[in-house]
KOLLUMBA-982962 format. One line per field, with one value per residue (C-alpha): residue number from 1; x, y, z. Coordinates in nm, 4 decimals, m for minus. Example, Ala and Ser with C-alpha at 12.3 -4.5 7.8 and 13.67 -1.06 7.14 Angstrom:
seq <- c(1, 2)
x <- c(1.2300, 1.3670)
y <- c(m0.4500, m0.1060)
z <- c(0.7800, 0.7140)
//
This chain:
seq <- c(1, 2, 3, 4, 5, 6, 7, 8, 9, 10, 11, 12, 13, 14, 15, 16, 17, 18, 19, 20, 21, 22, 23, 24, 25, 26, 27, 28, 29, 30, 31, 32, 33, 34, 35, 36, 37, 38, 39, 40, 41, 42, 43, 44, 45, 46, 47, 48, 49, 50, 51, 52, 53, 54, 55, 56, 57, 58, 59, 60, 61, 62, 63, 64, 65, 66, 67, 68, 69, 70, 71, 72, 73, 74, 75, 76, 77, 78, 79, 80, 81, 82, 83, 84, 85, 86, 87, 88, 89, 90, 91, 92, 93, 94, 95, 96, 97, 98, 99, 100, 101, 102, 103, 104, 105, 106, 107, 108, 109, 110, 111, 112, 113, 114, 115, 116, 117, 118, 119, 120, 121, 122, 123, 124, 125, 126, 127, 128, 129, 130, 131, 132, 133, 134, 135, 136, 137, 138, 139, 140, 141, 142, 143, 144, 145, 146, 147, 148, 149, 150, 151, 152, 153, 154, 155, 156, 157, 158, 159, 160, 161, 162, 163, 164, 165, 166, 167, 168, 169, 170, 171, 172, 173, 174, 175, 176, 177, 178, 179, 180, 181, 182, 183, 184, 185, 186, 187, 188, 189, 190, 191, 192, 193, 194, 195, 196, 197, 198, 199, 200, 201, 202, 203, 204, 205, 206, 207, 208, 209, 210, 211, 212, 213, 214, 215, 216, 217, 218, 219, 220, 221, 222, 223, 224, 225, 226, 227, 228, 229, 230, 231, 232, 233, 234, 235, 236, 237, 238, 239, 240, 241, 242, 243, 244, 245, 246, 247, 248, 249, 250, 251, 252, 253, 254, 255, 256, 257, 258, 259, 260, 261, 262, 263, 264, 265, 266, 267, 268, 269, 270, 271, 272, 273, 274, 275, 276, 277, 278, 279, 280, 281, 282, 283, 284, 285, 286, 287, 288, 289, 290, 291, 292, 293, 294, 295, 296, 297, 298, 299, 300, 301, 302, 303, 304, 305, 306, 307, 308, 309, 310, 311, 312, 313, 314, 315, 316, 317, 318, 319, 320, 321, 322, 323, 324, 325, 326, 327, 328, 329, 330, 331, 332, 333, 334, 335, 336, 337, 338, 339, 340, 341, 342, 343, 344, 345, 346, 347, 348, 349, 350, 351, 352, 353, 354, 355, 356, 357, 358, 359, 360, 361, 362, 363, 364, 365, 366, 367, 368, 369, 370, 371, 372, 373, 374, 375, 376, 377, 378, 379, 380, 381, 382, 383, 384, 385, 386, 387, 388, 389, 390, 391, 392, 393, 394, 395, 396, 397, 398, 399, 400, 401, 402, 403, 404, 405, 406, 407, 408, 409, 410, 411, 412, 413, 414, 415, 416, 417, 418, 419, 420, 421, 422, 423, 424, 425, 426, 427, 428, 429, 430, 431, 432, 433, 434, 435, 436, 437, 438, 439, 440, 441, 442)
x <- c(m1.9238, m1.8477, m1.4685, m1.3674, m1.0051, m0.8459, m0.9105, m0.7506, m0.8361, m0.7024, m0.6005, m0.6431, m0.8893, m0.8587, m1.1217, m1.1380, m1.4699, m1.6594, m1.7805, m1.4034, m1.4461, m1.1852, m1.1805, m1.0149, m0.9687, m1.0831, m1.0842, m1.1319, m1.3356, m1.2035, m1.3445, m1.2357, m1.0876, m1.3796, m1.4203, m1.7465, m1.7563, m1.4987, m1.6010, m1.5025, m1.2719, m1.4950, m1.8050, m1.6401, m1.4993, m1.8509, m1.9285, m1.6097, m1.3071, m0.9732, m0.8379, m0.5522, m0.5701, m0.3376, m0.2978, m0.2799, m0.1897, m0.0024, m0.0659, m0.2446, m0.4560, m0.5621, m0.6225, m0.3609, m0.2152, m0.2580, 0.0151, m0.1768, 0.1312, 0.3973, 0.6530, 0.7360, 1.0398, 1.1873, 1.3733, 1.6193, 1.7499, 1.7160, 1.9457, 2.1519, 2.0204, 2.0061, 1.9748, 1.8681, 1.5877, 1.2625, 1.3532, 1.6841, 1.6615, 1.3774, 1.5462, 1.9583, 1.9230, 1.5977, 1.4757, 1.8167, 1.8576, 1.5330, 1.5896, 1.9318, 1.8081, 1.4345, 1.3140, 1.0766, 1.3239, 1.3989, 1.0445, 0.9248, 1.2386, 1.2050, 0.8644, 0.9107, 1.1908, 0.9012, 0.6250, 0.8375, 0.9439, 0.5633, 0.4255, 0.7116, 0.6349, 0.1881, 0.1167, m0.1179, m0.2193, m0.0530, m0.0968, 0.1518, 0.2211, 0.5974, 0.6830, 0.6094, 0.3558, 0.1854, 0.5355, 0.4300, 0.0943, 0.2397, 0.4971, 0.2176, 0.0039, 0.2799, 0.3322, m0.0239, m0.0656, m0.3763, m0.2701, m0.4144, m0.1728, m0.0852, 0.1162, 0.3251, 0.2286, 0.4330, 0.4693, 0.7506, 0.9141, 0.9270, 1.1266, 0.7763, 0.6419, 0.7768, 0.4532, 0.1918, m0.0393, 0.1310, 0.1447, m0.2603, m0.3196, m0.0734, m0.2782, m0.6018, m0.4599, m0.3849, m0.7634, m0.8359, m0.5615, m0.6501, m1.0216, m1.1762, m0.8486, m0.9255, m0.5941, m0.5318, m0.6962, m0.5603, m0.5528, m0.4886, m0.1762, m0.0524, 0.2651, 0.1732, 0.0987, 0.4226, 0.4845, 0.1719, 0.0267, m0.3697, m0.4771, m0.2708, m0.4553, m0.7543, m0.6946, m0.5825, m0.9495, m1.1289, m0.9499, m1.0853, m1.4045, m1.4510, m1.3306, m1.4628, m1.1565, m0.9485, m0.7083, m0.4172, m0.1050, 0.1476, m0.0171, 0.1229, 0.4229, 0.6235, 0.5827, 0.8140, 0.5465, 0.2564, 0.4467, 0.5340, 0.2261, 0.0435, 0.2986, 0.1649, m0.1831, m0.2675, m0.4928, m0.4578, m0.3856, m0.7066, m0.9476, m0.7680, m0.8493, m1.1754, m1.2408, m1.1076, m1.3606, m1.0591, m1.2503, m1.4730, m1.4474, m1.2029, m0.9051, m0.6368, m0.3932, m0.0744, 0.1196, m0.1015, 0.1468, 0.0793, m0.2702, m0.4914, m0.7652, m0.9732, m0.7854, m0.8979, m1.2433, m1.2854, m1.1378, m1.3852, m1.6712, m1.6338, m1.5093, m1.1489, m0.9068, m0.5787, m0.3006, m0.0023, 0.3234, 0.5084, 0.8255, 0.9163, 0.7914, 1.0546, 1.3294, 1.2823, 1.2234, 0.8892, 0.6941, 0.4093, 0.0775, m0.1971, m0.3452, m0.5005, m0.7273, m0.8331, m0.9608, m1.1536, m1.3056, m1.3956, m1.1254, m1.0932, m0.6959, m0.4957, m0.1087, 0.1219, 0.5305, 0.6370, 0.9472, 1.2496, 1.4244, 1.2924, 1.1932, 1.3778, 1.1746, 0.8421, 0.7929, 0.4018, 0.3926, 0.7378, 0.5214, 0.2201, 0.4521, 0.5943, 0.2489, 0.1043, 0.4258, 0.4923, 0.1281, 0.1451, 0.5156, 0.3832, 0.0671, 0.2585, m0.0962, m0.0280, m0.4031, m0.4595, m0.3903, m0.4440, m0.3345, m0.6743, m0.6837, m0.3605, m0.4426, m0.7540, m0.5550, m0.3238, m0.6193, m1.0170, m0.9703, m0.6641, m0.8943, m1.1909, m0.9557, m0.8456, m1.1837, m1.1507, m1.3221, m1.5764, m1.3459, m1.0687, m0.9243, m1.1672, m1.1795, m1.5991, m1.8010, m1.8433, m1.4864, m1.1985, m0.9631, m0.6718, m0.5493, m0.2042, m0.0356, 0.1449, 0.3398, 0.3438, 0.5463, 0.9008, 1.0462, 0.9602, 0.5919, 0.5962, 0.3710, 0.0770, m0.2169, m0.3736, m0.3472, m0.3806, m0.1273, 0.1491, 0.0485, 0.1186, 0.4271, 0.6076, 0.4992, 0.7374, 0.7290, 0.9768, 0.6881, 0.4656, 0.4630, 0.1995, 0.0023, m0.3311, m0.4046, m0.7259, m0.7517, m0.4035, m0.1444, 0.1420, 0.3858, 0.3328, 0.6479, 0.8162, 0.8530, 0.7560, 0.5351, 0.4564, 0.8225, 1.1725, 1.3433, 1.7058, 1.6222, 1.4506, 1.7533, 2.0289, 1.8452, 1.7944, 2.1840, 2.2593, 2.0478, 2.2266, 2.5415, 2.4151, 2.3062, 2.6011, 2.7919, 2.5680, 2.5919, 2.9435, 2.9102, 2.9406)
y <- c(m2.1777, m2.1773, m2.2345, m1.9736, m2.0302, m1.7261, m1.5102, m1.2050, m1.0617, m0.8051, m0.5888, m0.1739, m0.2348, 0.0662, m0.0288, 0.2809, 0.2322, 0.5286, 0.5784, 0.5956, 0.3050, 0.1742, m0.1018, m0.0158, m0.3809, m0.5173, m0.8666, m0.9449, m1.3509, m1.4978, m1.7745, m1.9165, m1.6054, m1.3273, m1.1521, m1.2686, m1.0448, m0.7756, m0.6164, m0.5488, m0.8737, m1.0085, m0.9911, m1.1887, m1.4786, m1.5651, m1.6272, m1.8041, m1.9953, m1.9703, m2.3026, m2.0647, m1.7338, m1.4296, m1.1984, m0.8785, m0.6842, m0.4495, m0.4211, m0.1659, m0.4073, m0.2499, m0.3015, m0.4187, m0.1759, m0.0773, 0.0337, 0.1697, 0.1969, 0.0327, m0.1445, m0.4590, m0.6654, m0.2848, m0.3847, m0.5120, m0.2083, m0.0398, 0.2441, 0.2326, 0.5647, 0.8559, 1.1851, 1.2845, 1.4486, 1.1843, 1.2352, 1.1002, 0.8822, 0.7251, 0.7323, 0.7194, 0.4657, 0.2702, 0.1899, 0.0727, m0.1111, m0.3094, m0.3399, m0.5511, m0.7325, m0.7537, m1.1589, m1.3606, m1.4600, m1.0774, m1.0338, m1.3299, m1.2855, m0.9093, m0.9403, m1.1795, m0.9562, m0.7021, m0.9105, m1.0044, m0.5974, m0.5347, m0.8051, m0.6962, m0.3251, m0.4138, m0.4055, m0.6632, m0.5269, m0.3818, m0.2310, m0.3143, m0.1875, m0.3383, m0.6331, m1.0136, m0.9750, m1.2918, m1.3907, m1.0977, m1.2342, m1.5477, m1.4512, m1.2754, m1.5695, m1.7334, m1.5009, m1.5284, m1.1191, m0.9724, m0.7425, m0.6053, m0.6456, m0.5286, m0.5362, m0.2033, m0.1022, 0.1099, 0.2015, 0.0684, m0.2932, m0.4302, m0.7292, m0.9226, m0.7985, m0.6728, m0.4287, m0.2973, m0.5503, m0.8090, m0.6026, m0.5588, m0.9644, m1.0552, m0.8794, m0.9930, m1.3561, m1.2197, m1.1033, m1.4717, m1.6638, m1.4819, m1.4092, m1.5364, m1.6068, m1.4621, m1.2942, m1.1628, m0.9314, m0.7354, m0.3947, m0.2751, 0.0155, 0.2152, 0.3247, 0.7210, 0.9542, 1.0479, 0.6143, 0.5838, 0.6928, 0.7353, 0.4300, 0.2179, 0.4239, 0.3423, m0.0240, m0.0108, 0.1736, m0.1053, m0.3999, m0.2372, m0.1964, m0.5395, m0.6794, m0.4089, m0.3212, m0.0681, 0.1226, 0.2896, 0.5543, 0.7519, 1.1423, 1.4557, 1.3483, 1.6818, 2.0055, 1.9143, 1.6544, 1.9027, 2.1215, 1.7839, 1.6637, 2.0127, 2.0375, 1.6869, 1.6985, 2.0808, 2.1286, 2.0764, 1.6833, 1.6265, 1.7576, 1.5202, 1.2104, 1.3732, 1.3742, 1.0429, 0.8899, 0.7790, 0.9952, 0.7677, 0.5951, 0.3329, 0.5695, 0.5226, 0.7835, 0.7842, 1.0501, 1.3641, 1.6117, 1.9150, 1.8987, 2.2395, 2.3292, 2.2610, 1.8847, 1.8498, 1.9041, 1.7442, 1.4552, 1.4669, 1.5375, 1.1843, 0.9801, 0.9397, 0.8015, 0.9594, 0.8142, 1.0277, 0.8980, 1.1707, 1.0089, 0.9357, 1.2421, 1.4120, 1.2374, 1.3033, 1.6396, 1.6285, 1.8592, 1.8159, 1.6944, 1.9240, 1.6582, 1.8657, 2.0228, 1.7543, 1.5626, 1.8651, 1.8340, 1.5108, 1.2969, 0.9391, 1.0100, 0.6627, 0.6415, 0.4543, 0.3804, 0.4030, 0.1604, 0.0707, 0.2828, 0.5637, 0.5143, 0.3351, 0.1197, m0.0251, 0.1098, 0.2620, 0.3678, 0.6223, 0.6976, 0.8283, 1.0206, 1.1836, 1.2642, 1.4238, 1.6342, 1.7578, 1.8664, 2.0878, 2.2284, 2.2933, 2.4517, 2.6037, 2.5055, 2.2481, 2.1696, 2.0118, 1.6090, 1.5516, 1.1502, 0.9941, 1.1267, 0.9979, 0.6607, 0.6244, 0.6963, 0.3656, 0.1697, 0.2309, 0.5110, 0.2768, m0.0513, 0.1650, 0.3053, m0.0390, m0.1253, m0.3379, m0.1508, m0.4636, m0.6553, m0.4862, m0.1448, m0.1808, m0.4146, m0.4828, m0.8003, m0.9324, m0.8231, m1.0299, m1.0525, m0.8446, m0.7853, m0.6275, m0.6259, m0.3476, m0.4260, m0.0997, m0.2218, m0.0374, 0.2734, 0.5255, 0.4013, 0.4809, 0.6847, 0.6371, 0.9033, 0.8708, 0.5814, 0.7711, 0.9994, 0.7406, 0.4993, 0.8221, 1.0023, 0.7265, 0.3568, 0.2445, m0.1401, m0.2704, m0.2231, m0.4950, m0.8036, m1.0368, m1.0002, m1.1847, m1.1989, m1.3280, m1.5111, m1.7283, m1.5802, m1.4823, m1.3427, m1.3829, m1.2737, m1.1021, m1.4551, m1.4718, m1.8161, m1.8068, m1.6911, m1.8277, m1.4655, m1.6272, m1.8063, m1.4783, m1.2708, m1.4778, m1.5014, m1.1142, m1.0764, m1.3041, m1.1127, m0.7395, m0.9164, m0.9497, m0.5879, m0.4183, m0.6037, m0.4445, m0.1420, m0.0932, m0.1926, 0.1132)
z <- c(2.5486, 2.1802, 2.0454, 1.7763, 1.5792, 1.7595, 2.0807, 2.1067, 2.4985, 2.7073, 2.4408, 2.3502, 2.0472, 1.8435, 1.5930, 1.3425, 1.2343, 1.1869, 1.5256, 1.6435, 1.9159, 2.1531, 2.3646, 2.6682, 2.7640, 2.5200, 2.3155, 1.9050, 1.8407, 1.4917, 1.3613, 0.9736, 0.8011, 0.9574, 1.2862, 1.4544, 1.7541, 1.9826, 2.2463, 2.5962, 2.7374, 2.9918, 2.7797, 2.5404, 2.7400, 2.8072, 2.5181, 2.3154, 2.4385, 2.1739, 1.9839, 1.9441, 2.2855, 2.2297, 2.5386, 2.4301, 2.7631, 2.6897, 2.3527, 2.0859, 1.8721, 1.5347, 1.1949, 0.9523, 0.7650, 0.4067, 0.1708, m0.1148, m0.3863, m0.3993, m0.5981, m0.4171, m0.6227, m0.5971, m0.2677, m0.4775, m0.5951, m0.2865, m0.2392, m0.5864, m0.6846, m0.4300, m0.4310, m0.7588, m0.9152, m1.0685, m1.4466, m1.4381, m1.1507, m1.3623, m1.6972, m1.6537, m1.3347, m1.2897, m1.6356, m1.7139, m1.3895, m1.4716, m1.8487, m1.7436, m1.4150, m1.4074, m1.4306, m1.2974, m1.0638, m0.9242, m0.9293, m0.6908, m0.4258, m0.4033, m0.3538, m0.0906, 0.0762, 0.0409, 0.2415, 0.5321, 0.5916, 0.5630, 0.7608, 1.0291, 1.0123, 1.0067, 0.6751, 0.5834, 0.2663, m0.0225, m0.3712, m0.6401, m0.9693, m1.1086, m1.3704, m1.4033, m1.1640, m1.1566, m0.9694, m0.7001, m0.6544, m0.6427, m0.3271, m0.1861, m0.1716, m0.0025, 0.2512, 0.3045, 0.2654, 0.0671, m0.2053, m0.5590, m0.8022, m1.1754, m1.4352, m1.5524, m1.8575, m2.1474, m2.4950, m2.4636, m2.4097, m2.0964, m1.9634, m1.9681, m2.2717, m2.6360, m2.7462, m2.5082, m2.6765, m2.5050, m2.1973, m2.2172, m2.2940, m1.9831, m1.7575, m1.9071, m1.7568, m1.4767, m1.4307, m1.5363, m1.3268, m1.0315, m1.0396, m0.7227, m0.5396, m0.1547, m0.1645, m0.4676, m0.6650, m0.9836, m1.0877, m1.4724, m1.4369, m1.6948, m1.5541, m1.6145, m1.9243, m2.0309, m2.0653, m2.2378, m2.5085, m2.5729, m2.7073, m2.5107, m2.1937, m2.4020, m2.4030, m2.0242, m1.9363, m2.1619, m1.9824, m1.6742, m1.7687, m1.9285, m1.5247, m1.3389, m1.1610, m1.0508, m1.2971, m1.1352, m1.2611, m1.1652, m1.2033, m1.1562, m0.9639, m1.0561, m1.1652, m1.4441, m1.5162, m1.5167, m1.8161, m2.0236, m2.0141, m2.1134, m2.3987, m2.5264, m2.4546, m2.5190, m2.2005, m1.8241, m1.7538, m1.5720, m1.8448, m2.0542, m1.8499, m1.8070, m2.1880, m2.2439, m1.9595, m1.6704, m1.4186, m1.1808, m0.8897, m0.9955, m1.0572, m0.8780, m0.8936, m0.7290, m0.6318, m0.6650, m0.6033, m0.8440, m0.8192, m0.8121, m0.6528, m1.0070, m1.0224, m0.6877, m0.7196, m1.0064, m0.8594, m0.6110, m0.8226, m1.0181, m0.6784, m0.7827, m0.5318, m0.4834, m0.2882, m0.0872, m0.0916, 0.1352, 0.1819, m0.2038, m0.2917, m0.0210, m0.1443, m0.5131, m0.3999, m0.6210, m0.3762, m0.1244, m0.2402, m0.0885, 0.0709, 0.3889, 0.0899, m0.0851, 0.2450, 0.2663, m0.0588, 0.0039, m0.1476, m0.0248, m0.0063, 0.0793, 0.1895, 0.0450, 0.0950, m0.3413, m0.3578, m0.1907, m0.4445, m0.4135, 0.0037, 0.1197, 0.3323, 0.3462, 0.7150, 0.7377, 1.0765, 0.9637, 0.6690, 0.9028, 1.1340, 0.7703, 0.6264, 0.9723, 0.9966, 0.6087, 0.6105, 0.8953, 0.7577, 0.4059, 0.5786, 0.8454, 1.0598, 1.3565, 1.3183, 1.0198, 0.9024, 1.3182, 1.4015, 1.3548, 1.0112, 0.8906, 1.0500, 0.8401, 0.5538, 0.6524, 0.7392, 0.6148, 0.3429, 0.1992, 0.1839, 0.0648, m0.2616, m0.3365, m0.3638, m0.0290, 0.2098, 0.2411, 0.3375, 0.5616, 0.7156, 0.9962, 1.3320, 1.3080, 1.2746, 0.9451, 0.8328, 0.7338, 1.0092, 0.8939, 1.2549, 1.4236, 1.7603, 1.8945, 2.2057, 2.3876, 2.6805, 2.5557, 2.6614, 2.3878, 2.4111, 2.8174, 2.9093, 2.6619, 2.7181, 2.3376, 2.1072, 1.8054, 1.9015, 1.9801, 1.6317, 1.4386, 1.6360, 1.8338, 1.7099, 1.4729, 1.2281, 1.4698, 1.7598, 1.5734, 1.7394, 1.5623, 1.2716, 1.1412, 0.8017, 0.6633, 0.9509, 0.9776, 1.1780, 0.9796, 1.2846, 1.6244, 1.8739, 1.5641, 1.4214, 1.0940, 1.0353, 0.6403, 0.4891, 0.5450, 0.6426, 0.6502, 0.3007, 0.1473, 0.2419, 0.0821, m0.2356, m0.2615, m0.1718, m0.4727, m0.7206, m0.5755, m0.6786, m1.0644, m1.0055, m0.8877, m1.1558, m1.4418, m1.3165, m1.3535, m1.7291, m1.9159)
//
């Protein structure tokens, strides 16, 4: 008998590696941070006894989740700007919000806020793109989540940086600070290409380059978007990024909602990730990306949550039900984006965009153990005929009932073990003080 660090037994293993294998009863070995073996229960209990055994009857065990863009220290200004369209929500709200509130301090507590709603709601990785974000990485290494972080950049000032010089040299030590960290990776992110101007997206690609890591931004959110950034640029957005070499399989770019059919497939052509954010786009009434078609071309097309400003939660499992349902709405075909899909958009196609897919979005042997726990035994999961069905249309966050990241348990009977909730809460409620008050300064 051999002892691994955790036994998970007894559980629904929905894997979602390519094959699409379940483990009716089923069990998941972890030993250090890696899964060494899963397979069916009894098999398994021959071979390893648990330091640390989780029953999962009654349970849906799966791989973490994966936001793929969000903005993390953003729950602090959740909700003080509804219902309005993305231009001035952006510019008469947000920017001004941040330009009067954003610190280090904002930045580390919101991001914790943001990690305990994820780890709650089975995210176990995310993607971030805000301000001071070595503080982010540095919450997210405390909350023991994995996440690939950057630093926003404009031609503009910041509240971290005064010219988008500085901008490019603090992320260069955040490439340096983090490099190696099993946790943390970065990301360089210009914040779009009506924030940025050419050389500064030069610099940004170069950065990249020089680290060989992902560059992510904000792209064709709007159509009002699509006609500013013709105006500037003279040609169709796309051939521009295509001319100034953005388009390979690094790109990251979130939103994707005015994409054409020639976007799409050029996308495609040069491996470009694109990642749906349904229920921001809904609210800011920005449109619906077509993401149906480009998973047909062959996009690898991720989900992510956006913000809590523009959200207003962090909830994946309501941002799966949203995606399945708005694509079959805007293509008035019940068929298409069917629950398996849209849960390997929250899980493998997420890690593989982030440049992760080595290391998570998958329950299989030689992965890091990034693992969830669904308890199923509640009222609106009763009946269950098809897992994929009920993760997608009737699983919500608040049916997660321990998470694994990494390895280390992080929440195990909705207890969270890495972040002082209580603590976390009252420190977010003291910065929204400071932020109401500035807000009601002319």
């Amino acid at each position: 008998m051999r002892y691994v660090d955790i036994l998970i037994t007894e559980g629904l293993i929905v894997t979602m590696d390519e094959s699409g294998t379940i483990f009716e009863n089923g069990a998941v070995a972890i030993e250090n941070d890696t899964i060494i073996d899963l397979g069916n229960t009894e098999d398994i209990k021959k071979i390893f006894q648990g330091k640390k055994e989780i029953s999962a009857n009654n349970c849906i065990v799966m791989p973490g989740l994966v936001n793929s863009h969000t903005h993390a220290a953003m729950t602090c200004f959740r909700g003080i700007a509804d219902d309005m369209d993305l231009m001035r929500w952006l510019n008469d709200y947000i920017f001004p919000a941040e330009a009067g509130n954003v610190s280090p301090e904002l930045a580390y507590w919101g991001t914790m806020l943001a990690c305990a709603e994820m780890i709650k709601s089975g995210t176990t990785t995310f993607c971030d793109m805000y301000i001071f974000e070595d503080e982010t990485a540095s919450a997210a290494k405390q909350s023991g989540m994995r996440c690939l972080v950057g630093e926003v950049l404009f031609d503009f000032p910041s509240p971290c940086f005064k010219t988008p010089a500085e901008g490019i040299n603090y992320t260069r030590k955040l490439l340096e600070k983090w490099s190696g960290d099993p946790l943390v990776q970065i990301i360089v992110e210009p914040h779009s290409l009506y924030t940025c101007s050419p050389p500064l997206l030069k610099d940004a690609k170069d950065l990249a380059r020089e680290y060989n890591v992902p560059i992510g931004v904000h792209y064709l959110e709007n159509s009002a978007e699509v006609k500013q950034l013709a105006d500037i640029y003279g040609k169709k957005t796309t051939l521009f990024l295509k001319d100034i070499g953005y388009l390979d399989d690094k790109l990251i770019a979130f939103h994707g909602v005015c994409m054409d059919d020639e976007d799409m497939g050029i996308f495609a052509d040069h491996g470009c990730k694109v990642v749906h954010n349904p229920e921001s786009n809904m609210k800011l009434a920005s449109g619906i990306a077509p993401v149906a078609q480009m998973l047909k071309l062959g996009l690898d097309v991720a989900l992510g949550t956006d913000g809590c400003a523009s959200n207003n939660n962090l909830d994946m499992f309501q941002e799966m039900d949203t995606a399945a349902k708005l694509a079959k709405v805007a293509t008035l075909d019940p068929t298409v984006l069917p629950a398996p899909a849209v849960i390997k958009m929250a899980t493998r196609n997420g890690a593989q965009a982030l440049g992760m897919g080595h290391l998570t979005g998958v329950l299989e042997v030689g992965k890091k153990a990034d693992v969830i726990l669904i308890n199923t035994r509640k009222p609106h999961l009763t009946p269950m005929y098809n897992a994929y069905s009920h993760l997608v249309y009737a699983v919500t966050g608040a049916d997660v009932d321990t998470s694994i990241i990494n390895g280390n348990l992080v929440m195990e009977n909705r207890r969270l073990l890495t972040i002082k909730e209580e603590e976390v809460m009252e420190r977010v409620n003291r910065i929204a003080l400071k932020v109401r008050e500035s807000l009601r300064k002319p």
